[in-house]
N, C-alpha and C positions, 0 to 999 in steps of 0.2 A: 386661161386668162388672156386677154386681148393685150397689143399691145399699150393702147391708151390705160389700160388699167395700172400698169406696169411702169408705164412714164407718161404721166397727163399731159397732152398736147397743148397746145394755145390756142381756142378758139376763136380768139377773132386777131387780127395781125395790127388795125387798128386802137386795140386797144396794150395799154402795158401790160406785162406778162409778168404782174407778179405771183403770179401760182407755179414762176418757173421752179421748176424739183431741186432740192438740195442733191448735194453730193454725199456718198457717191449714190451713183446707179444702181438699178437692179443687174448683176450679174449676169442674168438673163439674156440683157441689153446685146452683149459681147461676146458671149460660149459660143461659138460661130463657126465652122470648120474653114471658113472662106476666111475669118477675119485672122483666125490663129494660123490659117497657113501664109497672108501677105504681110502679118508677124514676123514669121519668120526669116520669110525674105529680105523684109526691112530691117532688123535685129544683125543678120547677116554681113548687107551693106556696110550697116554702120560701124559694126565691127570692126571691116577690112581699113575703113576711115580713118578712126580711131588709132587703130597701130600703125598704119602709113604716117598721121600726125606725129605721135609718138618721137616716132624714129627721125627726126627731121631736127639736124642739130642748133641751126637758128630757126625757130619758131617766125621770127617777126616777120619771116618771106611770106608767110600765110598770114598775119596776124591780118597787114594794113588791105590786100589785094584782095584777098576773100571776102573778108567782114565789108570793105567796102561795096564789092558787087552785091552782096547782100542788101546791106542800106540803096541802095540805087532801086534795087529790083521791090523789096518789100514797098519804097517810097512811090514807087511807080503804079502799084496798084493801088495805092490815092491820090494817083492823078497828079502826081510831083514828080516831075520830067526835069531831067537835068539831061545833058550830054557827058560823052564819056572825056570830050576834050575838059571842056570846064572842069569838071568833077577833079580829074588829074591833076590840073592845074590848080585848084584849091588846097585838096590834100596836101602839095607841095610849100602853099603859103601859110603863112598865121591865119587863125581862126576870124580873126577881127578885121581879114582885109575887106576892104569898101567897093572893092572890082566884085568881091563874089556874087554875081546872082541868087537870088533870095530864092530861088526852088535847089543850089545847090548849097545852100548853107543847111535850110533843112535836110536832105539830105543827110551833110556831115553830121547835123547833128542825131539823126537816126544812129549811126555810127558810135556817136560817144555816149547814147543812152544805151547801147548794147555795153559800153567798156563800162559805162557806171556802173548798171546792174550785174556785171559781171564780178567787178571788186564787191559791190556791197555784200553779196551774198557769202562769197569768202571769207569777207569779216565776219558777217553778222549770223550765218550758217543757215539760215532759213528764211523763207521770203515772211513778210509781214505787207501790213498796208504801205508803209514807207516807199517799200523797193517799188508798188507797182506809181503811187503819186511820184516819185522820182524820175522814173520813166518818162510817163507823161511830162512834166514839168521842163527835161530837157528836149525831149522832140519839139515840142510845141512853144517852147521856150516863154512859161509863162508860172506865174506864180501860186495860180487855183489849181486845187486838188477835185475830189468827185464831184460830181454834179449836185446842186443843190437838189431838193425835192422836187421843186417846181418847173424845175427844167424839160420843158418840150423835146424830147428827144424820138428822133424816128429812123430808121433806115430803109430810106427812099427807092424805090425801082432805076433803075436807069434805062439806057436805050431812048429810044426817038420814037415807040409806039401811042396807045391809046392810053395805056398804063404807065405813064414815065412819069414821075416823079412822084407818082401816088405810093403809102404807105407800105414797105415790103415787109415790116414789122417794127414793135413796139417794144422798148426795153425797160424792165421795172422800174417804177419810181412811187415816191410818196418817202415819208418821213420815217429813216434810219433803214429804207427796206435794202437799197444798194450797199449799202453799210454790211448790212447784213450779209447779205447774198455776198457780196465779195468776200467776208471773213470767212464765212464758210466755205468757197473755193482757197482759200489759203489755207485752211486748216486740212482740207483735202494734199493741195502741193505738200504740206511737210509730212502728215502722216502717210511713214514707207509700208506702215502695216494693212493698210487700209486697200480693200480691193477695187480697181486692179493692181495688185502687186507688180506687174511688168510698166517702168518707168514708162514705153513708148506708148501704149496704150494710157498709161493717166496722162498723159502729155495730150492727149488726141482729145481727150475726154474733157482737160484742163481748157483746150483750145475754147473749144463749142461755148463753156460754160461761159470765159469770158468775154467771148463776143456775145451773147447772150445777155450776160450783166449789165454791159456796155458804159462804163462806171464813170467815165470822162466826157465831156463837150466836143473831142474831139480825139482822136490819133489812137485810138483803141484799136484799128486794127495791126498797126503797127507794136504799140506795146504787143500784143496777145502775140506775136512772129517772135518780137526778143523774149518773151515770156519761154515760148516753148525751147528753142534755145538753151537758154538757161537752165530752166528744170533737167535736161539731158545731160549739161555739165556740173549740176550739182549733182546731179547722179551718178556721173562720174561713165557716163557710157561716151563722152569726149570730152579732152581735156580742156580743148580750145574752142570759143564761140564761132565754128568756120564751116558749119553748115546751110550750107547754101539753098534752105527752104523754099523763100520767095521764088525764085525762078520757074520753078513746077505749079507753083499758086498764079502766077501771072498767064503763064500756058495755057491753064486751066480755069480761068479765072470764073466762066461761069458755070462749072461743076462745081467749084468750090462755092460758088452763094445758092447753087440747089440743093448742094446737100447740106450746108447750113437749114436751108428754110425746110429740108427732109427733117431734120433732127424736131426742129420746134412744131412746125406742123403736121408730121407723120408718124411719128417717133420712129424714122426710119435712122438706128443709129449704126446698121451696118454699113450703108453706103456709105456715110462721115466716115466711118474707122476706116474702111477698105479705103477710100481717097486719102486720106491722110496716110497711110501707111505707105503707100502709092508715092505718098511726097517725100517721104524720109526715103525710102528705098531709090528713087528716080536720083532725090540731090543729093546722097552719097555717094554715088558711080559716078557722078559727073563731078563732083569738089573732089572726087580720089582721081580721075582721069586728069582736072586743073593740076589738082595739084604737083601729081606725077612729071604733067609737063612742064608747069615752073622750074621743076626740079631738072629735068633733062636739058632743058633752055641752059638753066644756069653752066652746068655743067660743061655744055658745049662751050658758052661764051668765055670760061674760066679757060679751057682748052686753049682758045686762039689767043686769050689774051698772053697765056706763059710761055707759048710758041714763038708768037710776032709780035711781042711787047717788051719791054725790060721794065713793067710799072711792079716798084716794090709791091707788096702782101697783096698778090690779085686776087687770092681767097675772099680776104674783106670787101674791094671794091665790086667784087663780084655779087658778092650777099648785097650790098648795098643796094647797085643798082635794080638789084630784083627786091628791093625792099618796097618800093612802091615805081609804078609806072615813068612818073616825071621826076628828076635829079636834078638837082641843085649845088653849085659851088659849094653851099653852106651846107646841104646833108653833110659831106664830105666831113667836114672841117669842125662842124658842130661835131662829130663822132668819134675826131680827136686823131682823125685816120691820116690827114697829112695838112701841110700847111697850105695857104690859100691857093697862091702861084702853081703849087706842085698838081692840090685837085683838081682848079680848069685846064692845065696841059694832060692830065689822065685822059679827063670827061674828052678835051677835045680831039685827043690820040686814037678814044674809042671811036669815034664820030667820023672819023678820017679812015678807019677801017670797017663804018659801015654795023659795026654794033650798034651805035646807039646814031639817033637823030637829032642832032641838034637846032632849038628853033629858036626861034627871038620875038617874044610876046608883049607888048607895052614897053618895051627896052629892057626888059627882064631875060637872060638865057635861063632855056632846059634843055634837058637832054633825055629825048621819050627812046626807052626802049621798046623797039617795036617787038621783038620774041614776045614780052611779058605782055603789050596789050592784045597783041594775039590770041593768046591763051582766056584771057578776061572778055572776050567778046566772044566767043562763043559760047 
């Protein structure tokens, strides 16, 4: 049996691809020795990930600084550029400030569509239509759900050649057909009986199909990044959404749109599996190496502070600071840890010994820990 018999290609990229194959796959697709052995390896990875999280007695040192370089990076391969000074400086204000740059709001709010779908799932135990138009709705921060039938949808070439902007492929449409196709990728995410039984692999599989589907007007590649994510933590292979995928997808940015167009156009689905596995294995050595060094940063900083300090509970102030890059009077004080006067003579004590930087932005004080952006930029 050929592989087109096996999984029907797309023959013309032009046209919508509604003959795309239900879930799941032929088996065949995957029994791979190359793909069960970078299985492994990534299986592995994510393991060591997983119990280095674990073990980390305030989570929220990871929650805000990960999840965030995440949303940066994932945002960045649609072409939504923020800087890491703004970015920092948002995170620290309200959601509704009028200073933020509108590529860093989006951004943030890639961010709180990763904590929404994170909660809902929790609640609600299994993904549905809901969790994926919710997604959508706060990236893009807008009120419509799937695309209607009649929506021209395409995904364009890029680059500066002869072939730039012309059609790289077409994603199903007509009446109730995206409807469909999505359901039946949902029903794929909840059923754990359904082959492939190894979570990372229907995650790989789950990817393809909904970039494939392409179900939204807009931000679909972004959902399908929190998508995978999530499925890993409903699985329970991490606890927390702090897997730093994007960054190996931006790296790689154009193996990743070949072996997309391999999956639809060749039914090449080894090379998807082996790059995606590629991606899980790459950004759990590097989110466990971040993380590690958060963790040693802290440690040190906590050091000097109970040496050459006398600031009450330096434990606290210590977590704090590493709680997101830029500090505020008001982290402080909002967290109930001292009173006003007492947290800017800390902030400015550390500042004065070279811990932290203190800057003064619109007549606003922060105080950037430079350890922790360190660690975030590479």
């Amino acid at each position: 049996m050929s592989k087109n018999q096996v999984y029907p290609v797309n023959p013309d990229r032009t046209e919508p691809w509604n003959d795309l194959p239900e879930l799941p796959i032929d088996p065949s697709l995957y029994r791979n020795v190359e793909i069960y052995e970078q299985l492994g390896r990534a299986k592995e990875a994510l393991a060591l990930l997983a119990g280095r999280s674990i073990a980390i007695p305030n989570p929220s040192i990871l929650i805000n600084s990960i999840t965030l370089q995440e949303a940066k990076m994932s945002s960045a391969i649609e072409n939504v550029f923020t800087t890491d000074d703004d970015l920092y400086k948002a995170v620290s204000e309200s959601s509704n400030d009028s200073d933020i740059p509108g590529p860093t709001k989006e951004v943030l709010r890639y961010r709180e569509a990763l904590w929404e779908g994170f909660h809902y799932l929790e609640e609600q135990g299994r993904f549905d239509r809901d969790y994926f138009v919710r997604l959508y709705q706060v990236i893009k921060e807008t009120g419509d759900g799937v695309r209607p039938p009649f929506a021209r949808t395409f995904i364009r070439m890029g680059g500066s050649g002869p072939n730039a902007g012309k059609p790289a492929y077409t994603p199903p449409r007509g009446k109730d057909v995206v409807e469909t196709k999505l359901d039946n990728l949902i029903g794929f995410l909840n059923d754990e009986h359904s082959e492939p039984d190894d979570p990372l692999l229907k995650m790989c599989i789950a990817h393809f199909q909904f970039e494939a589907i392409h179900p939204f007007r807009d931000g679909n590649g972004r959902v399908g990044r929190i998508m995978n994510i999530h499925l890993l933590t409903h699985r329970h292979l991490l606890e927390l959404p702090i897997l730093y995928l994007s960054r190996y997808i931006i790296e790689h940015k154009e193996q990743y749109y070949e072996s997309l167009a391999g999956v639809s156009q060749q039914a090449d689905w080894k090379s998807w599996l082996v790059y995606m596995l590629q991606a899980v294995e790459s950004t759990s050595r590097l989110t466990l190496r971040k993380i590690n060094d958060i963790l040693d940063s802290k440690e040190e900083i906590l050091q000097v502070i109970r040496e050459q300090t006398g600031i009450r509970r330096p434990d606290l102030l210590a977590e704090a600071i590493f709680t997101q890059p830029y500090t505020k009077v008001t982290h402080l004080t909002d967290r109930g840890l001292y009173a006003e006067n007492t947290a800017r003579n800390y902030l400015n004590e550390l500042s004065e010994l070279r811990v932290l930087e203190k800057k003064e932005i619109k007549g606003k004080h922060y105080y950037i820990n430079p350890a922790l952006v360190d660690v975030l930029s590479y």
